[in-house]
SEKE-995898 format. One line per field, with one value per residue (C-alpha): x negated, y, z negated. Coordinates in Angstrom, 2 decimals, padded with zeros to 5 digits. Layout:
# residues N
px: [X	...] .
py: [Y	...] .
pz: [Z	...] .
This chain:
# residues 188
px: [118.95	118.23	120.56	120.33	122.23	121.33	118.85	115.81	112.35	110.74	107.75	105.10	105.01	102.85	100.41	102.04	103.73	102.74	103.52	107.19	107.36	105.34	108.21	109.89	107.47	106.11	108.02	106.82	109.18	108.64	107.83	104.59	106.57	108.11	106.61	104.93	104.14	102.14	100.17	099.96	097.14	095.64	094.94	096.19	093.83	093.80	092.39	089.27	088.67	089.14	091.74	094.82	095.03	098.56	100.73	103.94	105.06	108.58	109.01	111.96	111.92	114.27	113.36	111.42	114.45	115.15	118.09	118.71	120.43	123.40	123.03	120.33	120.69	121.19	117.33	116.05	116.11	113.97	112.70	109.75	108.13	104.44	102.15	098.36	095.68	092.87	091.05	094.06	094.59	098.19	099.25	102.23	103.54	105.87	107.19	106.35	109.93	110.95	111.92	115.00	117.32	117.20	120.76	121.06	120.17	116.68	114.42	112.00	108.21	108.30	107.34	108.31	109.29	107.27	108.20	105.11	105.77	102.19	101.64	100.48	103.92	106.96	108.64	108.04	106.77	107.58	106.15	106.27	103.31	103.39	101.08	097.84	098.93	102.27	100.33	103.20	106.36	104.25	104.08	107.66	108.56	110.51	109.20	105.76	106.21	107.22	104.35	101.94	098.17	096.83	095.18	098.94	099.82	096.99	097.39	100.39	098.74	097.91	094.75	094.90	092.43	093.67	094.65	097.87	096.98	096.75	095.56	097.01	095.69	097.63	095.94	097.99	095.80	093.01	092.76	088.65	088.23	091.98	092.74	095.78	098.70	101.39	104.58	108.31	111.29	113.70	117.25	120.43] .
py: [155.17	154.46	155.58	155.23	156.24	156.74	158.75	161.06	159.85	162.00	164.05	165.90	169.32	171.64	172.45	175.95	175.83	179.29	181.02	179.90	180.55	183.74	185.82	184.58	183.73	186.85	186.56	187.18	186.01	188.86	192.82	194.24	196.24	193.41	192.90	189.62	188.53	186.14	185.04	181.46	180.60	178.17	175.95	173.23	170.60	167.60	164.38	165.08	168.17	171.06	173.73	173.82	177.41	177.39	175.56	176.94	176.65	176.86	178.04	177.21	178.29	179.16	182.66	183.13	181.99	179.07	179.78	179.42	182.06	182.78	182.64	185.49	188.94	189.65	191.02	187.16	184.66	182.30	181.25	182.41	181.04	181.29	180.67	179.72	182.18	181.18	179.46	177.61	180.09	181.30	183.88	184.28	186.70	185.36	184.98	181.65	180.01	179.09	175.33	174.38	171.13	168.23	167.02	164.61	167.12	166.63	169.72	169.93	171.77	175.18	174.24	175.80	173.19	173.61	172.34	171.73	172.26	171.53	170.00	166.56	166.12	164.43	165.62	168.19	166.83	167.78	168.31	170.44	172.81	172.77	174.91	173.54	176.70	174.70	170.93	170.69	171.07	168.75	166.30	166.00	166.36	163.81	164.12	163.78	161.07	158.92	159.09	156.37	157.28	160.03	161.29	161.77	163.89	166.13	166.82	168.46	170.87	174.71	175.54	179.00	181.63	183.25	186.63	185.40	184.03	180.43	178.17	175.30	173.62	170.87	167.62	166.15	162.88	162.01	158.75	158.51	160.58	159.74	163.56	163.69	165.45	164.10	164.19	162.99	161.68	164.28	162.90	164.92] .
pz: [-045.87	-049.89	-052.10	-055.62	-058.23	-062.28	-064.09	-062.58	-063.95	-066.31	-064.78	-066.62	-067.08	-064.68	-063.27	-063.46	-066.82	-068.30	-065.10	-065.46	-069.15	-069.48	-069.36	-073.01	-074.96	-076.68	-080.01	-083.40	-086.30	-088.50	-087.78	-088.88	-091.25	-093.11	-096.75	-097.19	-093.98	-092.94	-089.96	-088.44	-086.29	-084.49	-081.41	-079.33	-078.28	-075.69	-076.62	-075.22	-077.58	-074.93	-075.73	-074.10	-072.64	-071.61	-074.35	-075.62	-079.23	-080.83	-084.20	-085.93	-090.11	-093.02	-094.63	-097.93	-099.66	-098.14	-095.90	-092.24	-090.30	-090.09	-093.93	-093.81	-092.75	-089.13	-088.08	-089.25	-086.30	-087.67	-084.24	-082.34	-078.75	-078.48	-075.73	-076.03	-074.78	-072.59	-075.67	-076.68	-079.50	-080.89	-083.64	-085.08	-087.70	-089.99	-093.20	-095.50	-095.72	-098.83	-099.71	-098.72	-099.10	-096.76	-095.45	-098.30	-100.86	-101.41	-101.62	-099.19	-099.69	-097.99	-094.30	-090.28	-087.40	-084.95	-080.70	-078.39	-074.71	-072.85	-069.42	-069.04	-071.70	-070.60	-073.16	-076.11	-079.14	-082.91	-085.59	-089.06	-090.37	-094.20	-096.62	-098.44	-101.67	-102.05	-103.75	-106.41	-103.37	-101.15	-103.51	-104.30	-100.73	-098.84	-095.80	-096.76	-098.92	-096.19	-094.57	-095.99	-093.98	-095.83	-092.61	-091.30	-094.40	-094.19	-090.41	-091.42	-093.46	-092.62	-094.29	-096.32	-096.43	-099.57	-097.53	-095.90	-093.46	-092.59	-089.64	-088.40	-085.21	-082.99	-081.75	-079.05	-078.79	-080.70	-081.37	-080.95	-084.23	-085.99	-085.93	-084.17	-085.44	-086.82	-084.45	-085.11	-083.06	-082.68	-083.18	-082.90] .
């Protein structure tokens, strides 16, 4: 008999990962009541191209002042868990945060965190979803800034439609066409 001790190896999630998560992730941010909401949509996408029809997404965002709960009033979570239809395709009805400041002090552009779960992953990835109406924020933001390939910066960016609305698709792996989204280590 082998017995070894330490750590598990990671596995990837799935095949069944929406029919374990089904059950909490049907969360909007905002109610369809609230004024000045907006809706965030989009797609997730394999490196091949082909939707990925059962993704889940975490939202985490400060309000449209800039504050984080506890700081806001008790209906705003600022979290919401997503999952991806059949066509890879997500909604989510929010409010656009307001810019807030970065632990050193630095303000940051207006933007929501946002926590892929997908199988094939062996662990979530991160990333933040900022907003192509806020050029003079983006410019001055931190984040953004550090990030020297302009194809990085840009995959970051939720395209507008002018009626509040705004898309903002995910590339897991796309290094044939340099479309990939931009992902970050997560560090506690």
């Amino acid at each position: 008999m082998n017995t070894q001790s330490g750590p598990t190896p990671s596995q990837t999630i799935g095949p069944f990962f929406k029919f374990g998560t089904e059950w909490l992730a049907d969360e909007h941010i905002a109610s369809e009541d609230i004024e000045g909401a907006i809706f965030l949509t989009g797609a997730v996408y394999d490196g091949a191209g082909n939707p990925v029809p059962d993704a889940m997404l975490e939202i985490w965002q400060a309000d449209e002042n800039g504050n984080f709960p506890p700081d806001t009033l008790d209906s705003w979570t600022g979290f919401a868990r997503r999952l991806t239809d059949a066509n890879g395709e997500y909604a989510i009805r929010s409010v656009k945060p307001g810019a807030v400041a970065s632990a050193s002090g630095e303000l940051q552009a207006p933007h929501i965190a946002m926590v892929v779960f997908a199988r094939g992953l062996l662990k979530p990835v991160f990333t933040r979803v900022y907003f192509d109406d806020e050029s003079e924020a983006n410019a001055d933001d931190p984040l953004l800034n550090a990030l020297e390939d302009s194809d990085a910066r840009s995959s970051l960016l939720a395209k507008g439609d002018g009626n509040r609305s705004y898309r903002f698709d995910v590339r897991l792996q796309d290094s044939f066409r340099g479309q990939e989204t931009q992902f970050f280590a997560f560090e506690n």
